[in-house]
C-alpha positions as CSV (number, residue, x, y, z in Angstrom):
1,X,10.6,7.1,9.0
2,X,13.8,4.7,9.6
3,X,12.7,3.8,13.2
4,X,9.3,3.2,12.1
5,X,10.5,0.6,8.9
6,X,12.3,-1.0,11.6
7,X,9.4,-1.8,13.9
8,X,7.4,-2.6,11.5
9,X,9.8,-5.1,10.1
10,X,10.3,-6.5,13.6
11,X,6.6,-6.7,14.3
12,X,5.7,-8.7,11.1
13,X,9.2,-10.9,11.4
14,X,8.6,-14.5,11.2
15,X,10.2,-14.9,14.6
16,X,8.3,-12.3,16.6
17,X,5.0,-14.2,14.9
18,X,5.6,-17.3,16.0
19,X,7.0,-16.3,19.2
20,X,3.5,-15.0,20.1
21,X,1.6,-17.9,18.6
22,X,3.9,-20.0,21.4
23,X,3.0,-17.2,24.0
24,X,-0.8,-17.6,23.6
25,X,-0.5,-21.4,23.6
26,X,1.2,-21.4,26.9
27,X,-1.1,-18.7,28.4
28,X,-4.3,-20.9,27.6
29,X,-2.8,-23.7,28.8
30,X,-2.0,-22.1,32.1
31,X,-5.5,-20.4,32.7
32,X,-7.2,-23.8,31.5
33,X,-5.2,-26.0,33.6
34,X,-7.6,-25.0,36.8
35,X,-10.6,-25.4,34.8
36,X,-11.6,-22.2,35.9
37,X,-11.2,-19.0,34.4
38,X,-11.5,-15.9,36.2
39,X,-12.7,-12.4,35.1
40,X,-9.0,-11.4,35.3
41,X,-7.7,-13.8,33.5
42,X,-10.9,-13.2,30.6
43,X,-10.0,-9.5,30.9
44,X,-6.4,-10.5,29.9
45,X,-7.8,-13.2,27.1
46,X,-10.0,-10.3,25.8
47,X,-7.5,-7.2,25.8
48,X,-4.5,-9.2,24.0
49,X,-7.6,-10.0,21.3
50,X,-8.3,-6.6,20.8
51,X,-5.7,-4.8,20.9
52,X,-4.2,-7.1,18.0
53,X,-7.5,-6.7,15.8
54,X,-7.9,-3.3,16.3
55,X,-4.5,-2.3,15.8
56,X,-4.7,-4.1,13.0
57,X,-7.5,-2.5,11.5
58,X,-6.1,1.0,11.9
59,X,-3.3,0.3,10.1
60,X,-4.9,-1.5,7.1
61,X,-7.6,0.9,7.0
62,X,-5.0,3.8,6.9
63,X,-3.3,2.5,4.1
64,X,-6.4,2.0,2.1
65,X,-6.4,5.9,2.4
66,X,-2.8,6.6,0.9
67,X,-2.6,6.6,-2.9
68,X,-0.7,4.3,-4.6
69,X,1.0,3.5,-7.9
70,X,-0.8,0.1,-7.8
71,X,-4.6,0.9,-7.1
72,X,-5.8,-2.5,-6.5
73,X,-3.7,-2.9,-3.4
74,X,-5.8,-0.4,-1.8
75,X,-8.9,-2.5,-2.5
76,X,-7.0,-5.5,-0.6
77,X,-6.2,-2.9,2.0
78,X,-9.8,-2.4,2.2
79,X,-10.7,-6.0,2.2
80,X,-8.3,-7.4,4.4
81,X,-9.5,-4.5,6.9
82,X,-13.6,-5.3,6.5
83,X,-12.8,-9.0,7.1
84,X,-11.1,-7.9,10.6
85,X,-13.6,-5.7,11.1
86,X,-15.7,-8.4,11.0
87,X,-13.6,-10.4,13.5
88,X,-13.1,-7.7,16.0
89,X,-17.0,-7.1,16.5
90,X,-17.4,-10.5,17.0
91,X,-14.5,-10.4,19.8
92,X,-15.8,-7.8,21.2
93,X,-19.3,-9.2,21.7
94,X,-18.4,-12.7,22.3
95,X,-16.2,-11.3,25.6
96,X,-18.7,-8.5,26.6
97,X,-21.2,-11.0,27.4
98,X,-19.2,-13.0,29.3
99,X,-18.1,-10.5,31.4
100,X,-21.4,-9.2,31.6
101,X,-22.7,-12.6,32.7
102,X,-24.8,-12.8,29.9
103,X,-23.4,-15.9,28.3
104,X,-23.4,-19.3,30.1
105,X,-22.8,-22.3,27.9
106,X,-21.8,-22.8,24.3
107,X,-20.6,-26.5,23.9
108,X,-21.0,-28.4,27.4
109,X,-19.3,-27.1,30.5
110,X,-16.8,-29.6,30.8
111,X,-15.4,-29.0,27.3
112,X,-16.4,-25.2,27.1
113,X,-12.6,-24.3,28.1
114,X,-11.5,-26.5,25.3
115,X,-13.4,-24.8,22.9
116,X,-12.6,-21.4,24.5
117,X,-8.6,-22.4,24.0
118,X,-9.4,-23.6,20.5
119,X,-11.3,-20.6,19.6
120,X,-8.3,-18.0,21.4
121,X,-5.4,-19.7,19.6
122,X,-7.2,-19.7,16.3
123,X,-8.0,-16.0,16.6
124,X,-4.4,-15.3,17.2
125,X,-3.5,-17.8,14.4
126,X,-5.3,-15.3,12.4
127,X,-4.5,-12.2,13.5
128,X,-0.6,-13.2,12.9
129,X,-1.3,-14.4,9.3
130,X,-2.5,-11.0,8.9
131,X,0.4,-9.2,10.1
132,X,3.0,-11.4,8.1
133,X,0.5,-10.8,5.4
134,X,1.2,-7.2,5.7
135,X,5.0,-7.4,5.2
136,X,4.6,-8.7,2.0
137,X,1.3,-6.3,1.0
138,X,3.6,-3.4,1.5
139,X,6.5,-4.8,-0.6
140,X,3.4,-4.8,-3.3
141,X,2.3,-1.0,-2.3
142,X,5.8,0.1,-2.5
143,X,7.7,-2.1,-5.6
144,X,4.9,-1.8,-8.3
145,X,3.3,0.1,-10.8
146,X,0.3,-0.4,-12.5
147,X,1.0,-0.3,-16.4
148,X,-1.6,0.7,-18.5
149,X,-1.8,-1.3,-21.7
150,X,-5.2,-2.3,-24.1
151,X,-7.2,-4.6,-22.6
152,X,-7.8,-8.1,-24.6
153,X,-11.1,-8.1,-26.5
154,X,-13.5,-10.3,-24.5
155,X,-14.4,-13.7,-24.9
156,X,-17.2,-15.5,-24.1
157,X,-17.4,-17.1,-20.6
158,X,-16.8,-20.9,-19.9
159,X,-19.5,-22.8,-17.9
160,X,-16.5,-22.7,-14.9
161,X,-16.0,-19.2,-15.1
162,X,-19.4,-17.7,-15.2
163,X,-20.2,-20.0,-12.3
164,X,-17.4,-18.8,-10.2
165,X,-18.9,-15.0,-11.4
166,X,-22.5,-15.6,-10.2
167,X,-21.5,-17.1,-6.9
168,X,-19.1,-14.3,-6.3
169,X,-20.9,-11.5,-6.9
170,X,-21.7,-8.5,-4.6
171,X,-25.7,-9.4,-5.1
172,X,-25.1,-13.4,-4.4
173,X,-23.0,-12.5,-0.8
174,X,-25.7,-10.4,0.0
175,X,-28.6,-12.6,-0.9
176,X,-26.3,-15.2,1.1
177,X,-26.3,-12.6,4.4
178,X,-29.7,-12.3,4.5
179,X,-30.8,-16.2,3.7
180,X,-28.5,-17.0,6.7
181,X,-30.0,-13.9,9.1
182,X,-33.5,-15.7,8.3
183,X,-32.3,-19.0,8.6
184,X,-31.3,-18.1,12.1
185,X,-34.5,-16.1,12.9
186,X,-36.5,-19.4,11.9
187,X,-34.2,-22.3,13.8
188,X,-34.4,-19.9,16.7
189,X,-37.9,-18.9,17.5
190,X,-38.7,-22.0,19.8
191,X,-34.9,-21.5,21.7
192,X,-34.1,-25.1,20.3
193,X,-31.9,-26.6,17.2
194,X,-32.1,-29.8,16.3
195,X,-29.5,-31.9,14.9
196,X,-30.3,-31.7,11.5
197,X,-30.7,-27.9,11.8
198,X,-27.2,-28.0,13.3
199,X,-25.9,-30.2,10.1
200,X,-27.3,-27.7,7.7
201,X,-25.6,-24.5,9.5
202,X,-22.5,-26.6,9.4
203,X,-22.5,-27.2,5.8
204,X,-23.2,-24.2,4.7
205,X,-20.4,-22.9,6.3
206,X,-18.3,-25.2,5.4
207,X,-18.9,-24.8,1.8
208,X,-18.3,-21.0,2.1
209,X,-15.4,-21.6,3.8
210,X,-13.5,-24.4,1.9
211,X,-14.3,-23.4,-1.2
212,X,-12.9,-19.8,-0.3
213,X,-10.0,-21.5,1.2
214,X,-9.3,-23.5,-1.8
215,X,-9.8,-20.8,-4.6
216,X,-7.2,-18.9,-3.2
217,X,-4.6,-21.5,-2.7
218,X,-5.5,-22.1,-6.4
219,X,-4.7,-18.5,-7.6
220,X,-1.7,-18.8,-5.0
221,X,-0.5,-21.5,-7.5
222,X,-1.1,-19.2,-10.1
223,X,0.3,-16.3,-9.0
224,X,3.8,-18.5,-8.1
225,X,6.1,-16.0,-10.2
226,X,5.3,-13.1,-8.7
227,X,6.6,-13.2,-4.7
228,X,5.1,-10.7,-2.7
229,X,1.6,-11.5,-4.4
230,X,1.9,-15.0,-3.5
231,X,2.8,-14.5,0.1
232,X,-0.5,-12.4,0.5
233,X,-2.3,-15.1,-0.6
234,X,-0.9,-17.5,1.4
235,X,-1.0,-15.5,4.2
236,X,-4.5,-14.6,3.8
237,X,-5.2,-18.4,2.9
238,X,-3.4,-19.6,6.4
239,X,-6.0,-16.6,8.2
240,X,-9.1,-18.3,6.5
241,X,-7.8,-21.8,7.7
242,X,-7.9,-20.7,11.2
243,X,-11.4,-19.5,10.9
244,X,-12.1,-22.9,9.3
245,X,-10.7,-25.2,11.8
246,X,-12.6,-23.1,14.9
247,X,-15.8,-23.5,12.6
248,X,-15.4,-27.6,12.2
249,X,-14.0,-28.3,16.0
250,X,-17.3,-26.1,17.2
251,X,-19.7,-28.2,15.5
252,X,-17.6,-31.3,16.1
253,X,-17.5,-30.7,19.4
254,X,-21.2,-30.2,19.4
255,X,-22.2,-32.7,17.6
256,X,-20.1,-35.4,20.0
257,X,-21.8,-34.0,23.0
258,X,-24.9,-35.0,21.4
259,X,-23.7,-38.3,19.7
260,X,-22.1,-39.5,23.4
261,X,-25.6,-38.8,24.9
262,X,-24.3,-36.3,26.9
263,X,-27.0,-33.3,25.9
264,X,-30.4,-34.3,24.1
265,X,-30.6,-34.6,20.9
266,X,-32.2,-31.3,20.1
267,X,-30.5,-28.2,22.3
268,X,-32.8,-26.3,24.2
269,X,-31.3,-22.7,24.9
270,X,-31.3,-19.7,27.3
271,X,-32.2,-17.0,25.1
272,X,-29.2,-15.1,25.4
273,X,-27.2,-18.2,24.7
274,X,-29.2,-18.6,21.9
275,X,-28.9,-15.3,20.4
276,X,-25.1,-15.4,20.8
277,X,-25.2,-18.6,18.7
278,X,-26.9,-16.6,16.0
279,X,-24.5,-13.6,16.2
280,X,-21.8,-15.8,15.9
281,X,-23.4,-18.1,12.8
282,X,-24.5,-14.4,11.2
283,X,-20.4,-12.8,11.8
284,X,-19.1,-16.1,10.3
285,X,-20.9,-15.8,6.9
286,X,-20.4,-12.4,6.9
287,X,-16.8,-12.4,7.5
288,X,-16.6,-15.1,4.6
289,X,-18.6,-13.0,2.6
290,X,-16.3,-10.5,3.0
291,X,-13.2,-12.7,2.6
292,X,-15.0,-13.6,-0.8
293,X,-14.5,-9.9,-1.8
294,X,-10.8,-9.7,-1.0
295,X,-10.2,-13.2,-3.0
296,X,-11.4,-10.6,-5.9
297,X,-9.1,-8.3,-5.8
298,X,-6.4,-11.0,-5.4
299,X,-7.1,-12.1,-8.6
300,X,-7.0,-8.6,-9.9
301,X,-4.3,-7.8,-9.0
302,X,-3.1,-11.4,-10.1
303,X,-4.1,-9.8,-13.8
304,X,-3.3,-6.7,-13.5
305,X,0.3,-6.0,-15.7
306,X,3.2,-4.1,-13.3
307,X,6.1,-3.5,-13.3
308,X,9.2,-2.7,-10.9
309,X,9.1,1.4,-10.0
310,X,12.7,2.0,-10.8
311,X,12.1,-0.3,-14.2
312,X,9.0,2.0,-14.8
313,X,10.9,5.2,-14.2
314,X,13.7,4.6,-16.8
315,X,10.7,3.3,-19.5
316,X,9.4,6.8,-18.8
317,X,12.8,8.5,-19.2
């Protein structure tokens, strides 16, 4: 139990994080330096990818099995591991069809290795937010007790509040899905977007996204007294961040290919291209759909009342 502490306190270290973040910046610059990347090279790209997510699945998965004195980190467990889930079928896609040949452009081949770098160093960005997130989501698991005291009589909601309950409720996220899985269906059925269809894909994500993004650095404010909680946010705040920035530099990127002249001003698309733009769109919302969820159960267990496990044991004595 010892030896595996100490791996996994070396593995989520600060340090180590960073020192792969540095790795993966040098690889990509490397591979991209040719402007050429073989399937190798891919292979390699696509491995490092997975074996991160899916190891990091496993592990938060598992722990959303084990009870706990504190049952709302199992629910972050659980969210934190959807969310990847999320992520890692999208990896998995995204690098099956390009080894399979399937996929040929997404931005404009000059600046598709750009994109390629951006969107491999955000992943990793991610994937390492997670992992230092986990240090910290442990410390929760392990430190605290739920208390059990009478629950304040409620009171009515403020226009703010029942807002913020409406737009982040299980039936909104899935009304959002679908709207975006027919939204794609209806951009797509003559294999070309136009710009304005572009801008309202865009927006829409960025809406989900940086109001995600800034609701939890707003409960991480909230949540300052209490340490390990507010590393997981922050952690899972620097995660979503990545996932923003590879969202805006796409459809920047897209949008100055068009703007320079450079592609016309409505894409026309090889269907499989095409359909990997839609996969991609569809995984995005879900995966801030999901994120949504997890922002929840932050602020749960932002409510919830605990107390240190030695502290709890002598109130019990």
């Amino acid at each position: 139990m010892d030896k595996r502490e100490s791996i996994f306190k070396l593995v989520t270290d600060e340090r180590i994080l960073i020192l792969i973040v540095g790795i993966a910046i040098l690889w990509r610059c490397v591979l991209s330096s040719d402007e050429t990347i073989s399937f190798c090279e891919s292979a390699f790209s696509g491995i490092t990818l997975s074996i991160l997510g899916w190891v990091l699945f496993a592990y938060m998965y598992s722990m959303s099995r084990k009870q706990t004195d504190w049952p709302v980190t199992r629910k972050i467990y659980q969210g934190i591991a959807a969310s990847l889930l999320v992520l890692n079928i999208y990896v998995a896609i995204y690098y099956g069809m390009r080894w399979f040949r399937l996929l040929h452009e997404e931005i404009y081949m000059p600046m598709d290795f750009v994109f390629r770098d951006v969107r491999y160093l955000m992943l990793v960005l991610c994937y390492c937010a997670v992992l230092w997130t986990a240090r910290y989501l442990k410390g929760m698991r392990d430190k605290y007790r739920l208390l059990i005291r009478e629950e304040p009589k409620s009171h009515a909601r403020s226009m703010k509040e029942s807002v913020l309950w409406v737009t982040m409720h299980e039936r909104t996220l899935t009304v959002i899905v679908v709207a975006a899985i027919l939204w794609r269906i209806a951009i797509s059925v003559d294999h070309t977007i136009t710009f304005g269809e572009s801008a309202v894909s865009c927006i829409i994500l960025l809406l989900l996204g940086w109001f995600l993004f800034g609701y939890i650095c707003a409960l991480s404010v909230k949540a300052k007294r209490r340490i390990e909680l507010t590393r997981v946010i922050q952690g899972i705040a620097f995660g979503l961040m990545a996932i923003n920035i590879y969202a805006i530099f796409y459809y920047g990127m897209r949008w100055y290919v068009l703007i320079l002249g450079m592609g016309d001003v409505s894409g026309t698309y090889v269907p499989l291209d095409l359909i990997f733009r839609d996969i991609r769109y569809i995984m995005l919302v879900i995966f801030y759909c999901t994120a949504i969820v997890l922002s929840k159960f932050l602020e749960k267990a932002y409510t919830d009342y605990t107390v240190p496990i030695n502290k709890s044991a002598n109130l019990n004595d």
